[in-house]
Structure formats: structure tokens, C-alpha cells
N, C-alpha and C positions, 0 to 999 in steps of 0.2 A: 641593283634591286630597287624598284618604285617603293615610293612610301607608303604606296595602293598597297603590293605585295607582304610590306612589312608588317601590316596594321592585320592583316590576316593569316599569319605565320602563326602556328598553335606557339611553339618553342617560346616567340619571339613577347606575344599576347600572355603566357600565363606565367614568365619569368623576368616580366618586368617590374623595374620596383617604381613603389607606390609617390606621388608625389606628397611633399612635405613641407609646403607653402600654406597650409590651413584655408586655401581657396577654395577647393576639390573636395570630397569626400568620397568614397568606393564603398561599394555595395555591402561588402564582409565590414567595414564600419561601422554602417549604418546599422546592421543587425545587433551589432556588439551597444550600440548608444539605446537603441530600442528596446533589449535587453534589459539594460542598468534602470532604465527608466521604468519597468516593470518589477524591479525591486530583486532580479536575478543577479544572485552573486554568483556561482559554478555554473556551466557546463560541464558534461559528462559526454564524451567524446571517442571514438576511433577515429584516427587521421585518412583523410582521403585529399586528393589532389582537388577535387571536386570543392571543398571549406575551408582552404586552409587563412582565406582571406579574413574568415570567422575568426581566427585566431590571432590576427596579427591586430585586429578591431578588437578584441577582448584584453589583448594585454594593454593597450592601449587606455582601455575603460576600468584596471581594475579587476576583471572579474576572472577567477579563479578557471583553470583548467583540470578538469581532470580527464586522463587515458586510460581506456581501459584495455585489457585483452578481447576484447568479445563486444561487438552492439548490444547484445541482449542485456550485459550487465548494466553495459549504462545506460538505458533504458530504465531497465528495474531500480538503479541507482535515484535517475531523475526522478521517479515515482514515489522512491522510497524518501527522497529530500523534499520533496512535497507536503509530504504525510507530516513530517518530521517538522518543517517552520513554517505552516498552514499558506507558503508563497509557490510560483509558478516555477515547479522544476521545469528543467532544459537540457533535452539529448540531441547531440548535432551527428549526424552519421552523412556519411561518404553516399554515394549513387548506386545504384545495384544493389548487391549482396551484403553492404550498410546499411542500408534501408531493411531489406527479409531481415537480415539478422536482429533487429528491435521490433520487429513485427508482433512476436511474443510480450516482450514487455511492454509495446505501447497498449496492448490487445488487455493485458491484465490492469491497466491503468484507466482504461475503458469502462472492465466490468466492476472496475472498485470506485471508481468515480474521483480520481485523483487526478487535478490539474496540472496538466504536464506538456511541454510545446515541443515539438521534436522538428527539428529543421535538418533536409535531407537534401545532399545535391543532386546536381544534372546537367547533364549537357549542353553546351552553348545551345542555347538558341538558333546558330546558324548551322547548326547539325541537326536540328528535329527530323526524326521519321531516318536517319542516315545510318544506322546503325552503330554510332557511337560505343567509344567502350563504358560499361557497364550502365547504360540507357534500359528503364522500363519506366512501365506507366505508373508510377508509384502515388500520383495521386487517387487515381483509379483505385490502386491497392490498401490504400489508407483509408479510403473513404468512409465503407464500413466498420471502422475500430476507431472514428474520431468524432467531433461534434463539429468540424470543422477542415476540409482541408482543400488547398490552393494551388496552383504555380503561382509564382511571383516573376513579373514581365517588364518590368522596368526598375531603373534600378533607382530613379529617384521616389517611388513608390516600396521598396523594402521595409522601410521603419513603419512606414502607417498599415503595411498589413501584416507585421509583426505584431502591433497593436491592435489590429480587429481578431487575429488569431488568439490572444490572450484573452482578450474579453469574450470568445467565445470558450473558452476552456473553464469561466466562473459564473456562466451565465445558466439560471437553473440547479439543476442536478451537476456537478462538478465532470471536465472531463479532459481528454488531450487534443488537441489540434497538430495540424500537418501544413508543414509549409514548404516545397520542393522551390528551389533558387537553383536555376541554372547558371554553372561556370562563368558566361561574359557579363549578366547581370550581376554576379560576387564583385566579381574584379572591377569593370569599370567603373569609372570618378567624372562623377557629375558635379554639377556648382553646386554650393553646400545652400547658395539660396534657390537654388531648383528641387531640393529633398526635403523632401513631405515627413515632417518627424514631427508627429501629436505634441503637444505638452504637458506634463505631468499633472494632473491633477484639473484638466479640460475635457477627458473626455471617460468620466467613468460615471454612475451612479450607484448608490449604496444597492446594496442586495439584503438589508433585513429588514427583508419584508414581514408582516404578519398577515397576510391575505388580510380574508372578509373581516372588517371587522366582530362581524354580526356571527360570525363563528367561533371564535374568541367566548363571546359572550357564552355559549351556549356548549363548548366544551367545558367551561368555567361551571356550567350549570351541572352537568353529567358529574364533573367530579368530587362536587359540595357532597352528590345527593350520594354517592358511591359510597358499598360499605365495606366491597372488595375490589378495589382496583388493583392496575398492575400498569407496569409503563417499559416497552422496551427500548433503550436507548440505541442506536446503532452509527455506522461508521460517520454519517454524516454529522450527526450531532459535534465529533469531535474535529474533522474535518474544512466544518465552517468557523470554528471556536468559538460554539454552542454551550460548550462542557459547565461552565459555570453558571449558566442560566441554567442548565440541566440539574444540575446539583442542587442549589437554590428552590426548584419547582416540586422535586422531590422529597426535599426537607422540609419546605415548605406546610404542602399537602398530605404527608405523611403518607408516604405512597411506595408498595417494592418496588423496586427497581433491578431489570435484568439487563444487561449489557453484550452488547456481538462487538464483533470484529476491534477498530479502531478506537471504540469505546470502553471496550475492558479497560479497567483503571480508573474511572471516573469516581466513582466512589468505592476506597480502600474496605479490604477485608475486616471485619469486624467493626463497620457502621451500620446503622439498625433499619438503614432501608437498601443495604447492598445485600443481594441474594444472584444463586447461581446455578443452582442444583434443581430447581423448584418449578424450572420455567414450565414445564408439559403440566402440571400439576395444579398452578396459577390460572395458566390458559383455557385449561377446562372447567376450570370453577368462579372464574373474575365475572362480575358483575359489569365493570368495564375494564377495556384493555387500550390502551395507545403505544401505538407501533410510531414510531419516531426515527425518522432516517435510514430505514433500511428496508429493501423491495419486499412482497411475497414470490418469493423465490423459493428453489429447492432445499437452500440453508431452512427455511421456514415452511417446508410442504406444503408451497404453494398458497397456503393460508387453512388448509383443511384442519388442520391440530388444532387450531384456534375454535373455541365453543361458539354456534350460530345464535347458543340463548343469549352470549353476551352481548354490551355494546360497543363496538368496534370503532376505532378512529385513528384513522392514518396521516400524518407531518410528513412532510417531502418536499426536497425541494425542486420536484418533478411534477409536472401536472402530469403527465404522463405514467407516473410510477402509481402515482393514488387510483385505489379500487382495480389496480390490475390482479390480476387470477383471483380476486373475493371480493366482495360486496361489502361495504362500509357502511356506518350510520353514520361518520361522520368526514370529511377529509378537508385538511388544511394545507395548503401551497405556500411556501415560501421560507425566510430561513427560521429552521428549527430553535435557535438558540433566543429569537426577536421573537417566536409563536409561545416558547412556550415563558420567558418571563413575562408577557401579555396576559398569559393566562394567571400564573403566578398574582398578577394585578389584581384582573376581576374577582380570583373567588381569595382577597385577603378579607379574614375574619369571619368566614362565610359558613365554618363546615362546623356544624352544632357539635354539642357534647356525646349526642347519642353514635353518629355516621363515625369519630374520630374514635370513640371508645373500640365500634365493628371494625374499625380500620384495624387498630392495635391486636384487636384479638384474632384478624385473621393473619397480619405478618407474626403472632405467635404460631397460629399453625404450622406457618410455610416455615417459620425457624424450625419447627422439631422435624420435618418433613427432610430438610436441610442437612440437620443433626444424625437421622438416621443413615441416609444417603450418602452422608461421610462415611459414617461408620461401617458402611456395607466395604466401600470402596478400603480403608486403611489397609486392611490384608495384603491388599496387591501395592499397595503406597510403599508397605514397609518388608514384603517378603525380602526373605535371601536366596532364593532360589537362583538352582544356576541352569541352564544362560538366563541371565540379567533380566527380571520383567521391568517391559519397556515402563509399565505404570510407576516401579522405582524408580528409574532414571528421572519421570517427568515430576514425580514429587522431589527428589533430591535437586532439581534445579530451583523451583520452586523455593526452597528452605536454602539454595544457594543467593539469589536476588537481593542487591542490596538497595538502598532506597530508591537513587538513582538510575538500577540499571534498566535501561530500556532490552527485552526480550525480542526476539524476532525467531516466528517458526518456519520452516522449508522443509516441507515432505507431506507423507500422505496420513499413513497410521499414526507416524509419531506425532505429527504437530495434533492432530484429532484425540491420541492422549493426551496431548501435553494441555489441552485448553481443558479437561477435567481439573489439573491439579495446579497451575501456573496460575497465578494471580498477581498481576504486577500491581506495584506500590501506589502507584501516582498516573493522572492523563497520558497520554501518549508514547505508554511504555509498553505497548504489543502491537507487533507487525504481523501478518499471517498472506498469504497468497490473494486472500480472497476468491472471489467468486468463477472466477478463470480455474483456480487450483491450480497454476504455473509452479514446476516444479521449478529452482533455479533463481528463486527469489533475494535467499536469502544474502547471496556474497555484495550483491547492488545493494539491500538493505540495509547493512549491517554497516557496509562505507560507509552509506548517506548517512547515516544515524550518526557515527562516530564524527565526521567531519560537520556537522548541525551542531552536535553537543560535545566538541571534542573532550569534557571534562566529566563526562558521563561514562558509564561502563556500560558496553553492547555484548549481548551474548545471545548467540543463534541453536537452536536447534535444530540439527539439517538429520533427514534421513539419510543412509549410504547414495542413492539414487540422486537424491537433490543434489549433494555435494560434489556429485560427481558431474554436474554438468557444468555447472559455474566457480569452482572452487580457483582456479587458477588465478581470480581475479584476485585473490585473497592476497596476493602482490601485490596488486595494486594500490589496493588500502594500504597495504605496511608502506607503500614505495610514498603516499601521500600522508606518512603519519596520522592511521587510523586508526589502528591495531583493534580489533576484537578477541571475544574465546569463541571459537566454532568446537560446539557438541557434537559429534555424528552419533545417532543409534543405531548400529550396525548389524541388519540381519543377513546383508548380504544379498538382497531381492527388492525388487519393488512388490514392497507384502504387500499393499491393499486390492492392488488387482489379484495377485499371487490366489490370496484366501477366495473370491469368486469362481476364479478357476479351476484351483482345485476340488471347491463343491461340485461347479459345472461337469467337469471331465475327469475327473478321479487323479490319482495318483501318475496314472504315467500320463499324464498327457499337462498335470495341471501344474506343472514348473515349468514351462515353455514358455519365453522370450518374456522371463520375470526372476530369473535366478541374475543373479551378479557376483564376481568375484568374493574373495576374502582378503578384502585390502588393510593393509594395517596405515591407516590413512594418516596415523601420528608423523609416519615419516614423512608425508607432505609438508605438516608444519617445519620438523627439523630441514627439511631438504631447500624452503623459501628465507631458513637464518632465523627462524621461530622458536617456539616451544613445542614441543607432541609428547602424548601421550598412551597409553594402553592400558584399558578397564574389561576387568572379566571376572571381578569381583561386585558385588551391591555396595560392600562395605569401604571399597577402597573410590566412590563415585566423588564424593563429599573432598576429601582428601587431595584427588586427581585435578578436582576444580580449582583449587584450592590455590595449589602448584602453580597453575595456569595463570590465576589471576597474579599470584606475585609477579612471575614471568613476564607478563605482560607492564605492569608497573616499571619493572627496573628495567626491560630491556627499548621496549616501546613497541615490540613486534608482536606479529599474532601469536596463539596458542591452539592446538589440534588435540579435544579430548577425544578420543574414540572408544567409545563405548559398545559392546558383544551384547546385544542383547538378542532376548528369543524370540526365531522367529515363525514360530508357533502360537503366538498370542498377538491378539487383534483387538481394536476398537472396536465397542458395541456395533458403531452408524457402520461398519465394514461388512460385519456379520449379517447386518438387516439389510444390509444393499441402499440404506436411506440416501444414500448422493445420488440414488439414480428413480426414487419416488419422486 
């Protein structure tokens, strides 16, 4: 056989080992050094023939492996490790069906605006258009769910668009990139002085920005003069690690403050400018309002709930995002956490006795406004009605939450109650689907979380629906010493479309392709060398949890509470159809 023939033998090509002279470097190396150099310790992974050079480069640099069952989890894992050490998560999936299968999680990483880099294989090169096994056009398919994405065609060119893809995932509005590296560009070894690999700290620039100066000044002015303001803090704020200038500006200025998504926990329950209950209430009667990190989307009716008498002013770190679906008096670009201690600056010492007094007296109103809205709600907080109201469950976790535990919700109804009564303690202790609404989030969550903070307690509240898609992964964590407590609220349905349907079509028609099993889902934990449990009391919720968290301490494995709740009781936003205004 020629050494023509040998050099193009698949067998001969993709089970050759690697040379170990330090002369050379291969393709799957260079990814793994470009990696390190963007400050990525894990990987979240399904193995494919297609990366495994990823692998042998990664151990090589250090950086942590994780495998999961499923693309989608590690996906959502990458996302959810993002979230978690404000750096550049990383999902590497196989060719084909590696690729669709994080399709979803890269897609909800998109709509949350979490920097995530997902590297996907492919076919030699000298197989293009040949029908190779599990060959699509996956750039093509990424394109719309990224800020960013590429083939990569030479192999001494790997590391430097490793690094243009990264700096496209932070540039702006936060987001994922896509990098497809076909098979003989992983493997092959080029001279290590022919590989184009940046150097750290040559080719980035800061991103806190404060735009216009001259806007600055002049929001600085709006909120001297304000006798009712409001300010809503959202994902980005916490995201970019904004949160302390946030904190600062609102303490500051003396100003309510309402919090979404990644931001819940910025300022702890029972501080005198943290409010939650009050937001439609504020919105219609503020004098000004600043929306801060987060789009007019459907979570926010597009912006219509918000009063036209007020004045309006949108942070983003999107030009794009500001004055989209409503009209603004004011909008500022760049990062939230540098816009708003700038403003912080200009109006120090500025806000008279008279504006600060109106200030005080209207976060008096919004507290008793507050205080009733509690009180309406405790009924269904504290009922013992059987089967279970899911509102008990989401309060009993709540009153479960210890300083550190970081929360993570997965489902439709239940995480939509749970953000009524859940209040985490501290910054970056709630995860939720966001704006995709991906079911499936939480088992990738709850890893990444545990493995970020291994000395932290993670606890999820998954619907029966959610759990049932990604639960398997929950091995995986234990198999990477992550252990979590997975809560299910078990109605046995996907209730939030369930409840539309049944208005829609009545009775016989409106439990169709929305009912699910009656799974006693505890025996999942027992069955992975876990803890499980079974709740069908209100009284025994607290107790059950309880169980769990020892379990999880002295064994280091997960814990399965499965909770019966009714599923005849729905979220307000379910009943008003709001996710679809």
C-alpha cells in the first residue's frame, strides 16, 4: 500500500496517535488552548467520533469534562454555567443529531442572552456535499439562534476563531456562537509556529461602556426631579455584574426597585427599596420609570402596561433592544452596571428634601399595597387542602431556602407560581427558562450550578413535564459529584396549556395530548443510588425536604421529592392567557 493510499485511509487517518515532540500541535489542541485562554474551565459534552481530539486537548490543558446523556442537557448545562460564573460556557456536541439535539438549549441561550460557545463537528473536508455519516448544514441551522457562526477551514486558523467567536458571544446584548470544525481539520498537526493563537489580554476591549455622556447627565436630571420613580432591574444587569452598581444606584437615589428573571435576589427581602408584588401598580402611577436590562417583550406586554403619562427610559446593552415595541424619552446603550453608577455620580447630593420626602411617601404606598397583596395571597400559601395547592408547595420551598441555596425553576404553572412566593436570599440565586420557556432546563441548571458553587445547596422545582424530559441527566451530576434536591409538582399533565384547552373545547376534548402518567417519580431518585420521596400531604412538604437535604449531605447523591399536587389550580398569567398578549 502507497503512503498516497495510507494518508487517505479513514481507519488509518482518525486512529492515528498524536505526535508528542512539542513541534506539532492538532487541531482538537488548539481548541482546548483557546478555550483556557478565554478563561473556560468545563466543557459539557456527548462524545462523537467527530471531537474527540477536543478531548484529548482538554485533558491535556486542564479543563474539566463533563458527559452528559442528552445534547440538550449540556447545552442548558453550558448556559446554566454561564449564568452562574458570569464567564463563557462551552457545549461541544458530535455532527448530526449532536448538533439538533442542543438546538433547543443553544436557542434558549439566545433568547436569555447568555454567553455560551457551542462547538459542533463535521465531516472531513474531503467528504463535503458526499453524503457522509451524520453531515448537515449545521451552520446554516445555527445561524438564526446565534450572534455568530462559522465553519472553521484550516487548522492553523482554530484558536483565532475560537477567539473571534467568543468575543462575539460578549459583544452588546450577551449571546452564543457556533463554530462547526470538520474531522481532518480537529485531527491534523500543523507547526505550532504556523497556529494563529491570540494572546491573552491583546485582543479584547472593555465593554463598560456608559454611552452619551450627555445622557448620563440628563437621566441624572429626570431622577433629582422624580417624586415617584421606579426602576426595573433585569437579567442583564446581573449578567454583566452590574448588580452592585445596581444596588448602590437604588440605595442611593432612594428609588423601588422591581427585579425579573436573573436579577431576583439583588436586593434581599425585607430591604426598604426591594418590592415585588407592586410592579402593575408602580407602572401605572410612576412619574418615571427605568427599565434596565431587560427587552419589551411579552414577559412585559410589549410595553403597553407601562403609563404613556410617564417618563420612560430604557439601559440595554443592545441598541437594538431600546425603544423596540414602545417609544422612550429616553434610552442609553451600553453596560448597565458603568450607566447606571455614572448616574449614581451626577445626581450625588442633588435630590432636595422636598422630591426625597414624595419619594418616601410613595414606597409607603407601594409597601401597604404590598402588604395587602400578601395577605390576599397567604390563604393559598398556607391551605391544607388535599390534593396539595401547588401555591403551598411554592411557599414551603421558599421558607425551605437557606442563605446560600441557589433556586432553579423548570415547568410552566409551577415555576409561574413559584416566582409569586420564592425569594432567594442573595445575587444569582434564581434560574428560570426564560424567554424561550424551554421545558427541560432544569437537570443542565442545576449541574452547572452545583459544579460553579460545589459548596452551595441547588434546589429545582421541576413540573412532572419538565422532569420528564431531561431527568436522566440527574446521573450525571451525581456521577460528577453534584448532587442536588429535585422538587417535582406533580399533576400529572402539562396544566398550563391543559387549563386553555379545556376552556377552549370543553371537557371531552380538552385533556388531549396534555394528560401524563402518575409517576411516582421518588423511585427515580431510589433507582439512580439516591434519595426519593412521596408527598400528598401539605403538612409533611417541610419535613420531606428536609429528609432530602440530610440525604444529600451524608450521602452526596441526589434526592427525588415528589410532590401530588392539584391539578385543578392554575396561575393567574394562565388563566388570562398573558404569555400569549
Amino acid at each position: 500500500m502507497s503512503a498516497e493510499l495510507k494518508r487517505t485511509d479513514t481507519a488509518t487517518d482518525t486512529l492515528a496517535q498524536k505526535t508528542k515532540d512539542g513541534s506539532v500541535v492538532s487541531g482538537g489542541h488548539l481548541v482546548a488552548k483557546a478555550l483556557k485562554q478565554e478563561g473556560v474551565d468545563t466543557i459539557f459534552t456527548l462524545c462523537g467520533g467527530h471531537i474527540i481530539d477536543i478531548y484529548d486537548g482538554c485533558l491535556d490543558e486542564g479543563i474539566r469534562i463533563i458527559d452528559v446523556r442528552h445534547e440538550q442537557t449540556a447545552a442548558h448545562a453550558a448556559d446554566g454555567y454561564a449564568r452562574q460564573t458570569g464567564r463563557l460556557g462551552c457545549v461541544v456536541t458530535t455532527a448530526g443529531p449532536g448538533c439538533t439535539n442542543a438546538v433547543t438549549g443553544v436557542a434558549t441561550a439566545f433568547r436569555s442572552e447568555s454567553p455560551i460557545l457551542h462547538i459542533g463537528g463535521q465531516s472531513s473536508l474531503t467528504q463535503h456535499k458526499m453524503g457522509s455519516l451524520q453531515d448537515l448544514p449545521h451552520v446554516d441551522m445555527m445561524t438564526p439562534i446565534t450572534k455568530f457562526a462559522s465553519g472553521v477551514f484550516s487548522t492553523e486558523r482554530v484558536a483565532d476563531m475560537i477567539s473571534m467567536a467568543a468575543r462575539e458571544c460578549f459583544s452588546g446584548a450577551y449571546g452564543p456562537s457556533y463554530l462547526e470544525i470538520p474531522r481532518d481539520i480537529l485531527d491534523a498537526e500543523v507547526p505550532v509556529e504556523k497556529a494563529v493563537v491570540p494572546q491573552p489580554g491583546s485582543y479584547r476591549a472593555s465593554v463598560n461602556s456608559i454611552g452619551d455622556p450627555a445622557d448620563i447627565e440628563k437621566l441624572a436630571d429626570m431622577l433629582v426631579k422624580a417624586e415617584r420613580p421606579a426602576v426595573l432591574l433585569g437579567q442583564q444587569v446581573w449578567s454583566s455584574g452590574g448588580h452592585e452598581e445596581a444596588i448602590e444606584f437604588v440605595r442611593a437615589l432612594d428609588i423601588p426597585a422591581y427585579m425579573n428573571g436573573a436579577s431576583r435576589g439583588l436586593l434581599p427581602q425585607g430591604d426598604p427599596h426591594h418590592f415585588d408584588r407592586t410592579r402593575s401598580d408602580a407602572f401605572k402611577n410612576a412619574d418615571v420609570i427605568l427599565i434596565v436590562g431587560t427587552p419589551f417583550d411579552f414577559r412585559m406586554g410589549y410595553g403597553k402596561r407601562i403609563s404613556r403619562e410617564a417618563t420612560l427610559v430604557q439601559i440595554d446593552q443592545s441598541y437594538a433592544t431600546v425603544g423596540k415595541n414602545r417609544d422612550i424619552s429616553l434610552g442609553l446603550v451600553g453596560s448597565p452596571g458603568a450607566i447606571l453608577a455614572a448616574v449614581t455620580q451626577a445626581a450625588s447630593g442633588r435630590i432636595d428634601k422636598g422630591a426625597r420626602q414624595q419619594r418616601q411617601k410613595w414606597m409607603a404606598e407601594l409597601r401597604e399595597i404590598e402588604a395587602a397583596k400578601l395577605e390576599k395571597l397567604m390563604p393559598m400559601f398556607t391551605t391544607d387542602q388535599s390534593p396539595i395547592h401547588p401555591y403551598r408547595l411554592a411557599y414551603e420551598i421558599n421558607e425551605f431556602l437557606g442563605e446560600d441555596t441557589i433556586y432553579i425553576g423548570d415547568g410552566g404553572d409551577i415555576v409561574t407560581i413559584s416566582a409569586q412566593a420564592v425569594r432567594p436570599r442573595n445575587p444569582g440565586q434564581w434560574m428560570d427558562p426564560g424567554a424561550l420557556g424551554s421545558l427541560g432546563v432544569g437537570t443542565g441548571f442545576s449541574m452547572a450550578a452545583k459544579l460553579a458553587h460545589p459548596n452551595k445547596e441547588v434546589v429545582c422545582l421541576y413540573g412532572d413535564g419538565a422532569f420528564g424530559m431531561t431527568a436522566f441527566d440527574m446521573e450525571t451530576a451525581q456521577r460528577f459529584g453534584a448532587p442536588y434536591l429535585a422538587v417535582i409538582g406533580n399533576n400529572s399533565a402539562m396544566n398550563q396549556i391543559r387549563y386553555g384547552q379545556l376552556a377552549k373545547y370543553g371537557e371531552e376534548r380538552g385533556d388531549i395530548g396534555n394528560k401524563l402518567g402518575d409517576v411516582p417519580f421518588s423511585k427515580f431518585g431510589e433507582m439512580i443510588g439516591g434519595y426519593g420521596e412521596e408527598v400528598t400531604e401539605a403538612s409533611q412538604i417541610q419535613p420531606a425536604m428536609q429528609r432530602a437535604r440530610e440525604a444529600i449531605a451524608k450521602t452526596g447523591r441526589c434526592a427525588v421529592v415528589n410532590v401530588w399536587v392539584d391539578p385543578d389550580e392554575y396561575a393567574p398569567g394562565t388563566k388570562a392567557q398573558t404569555m400569549y398578549k
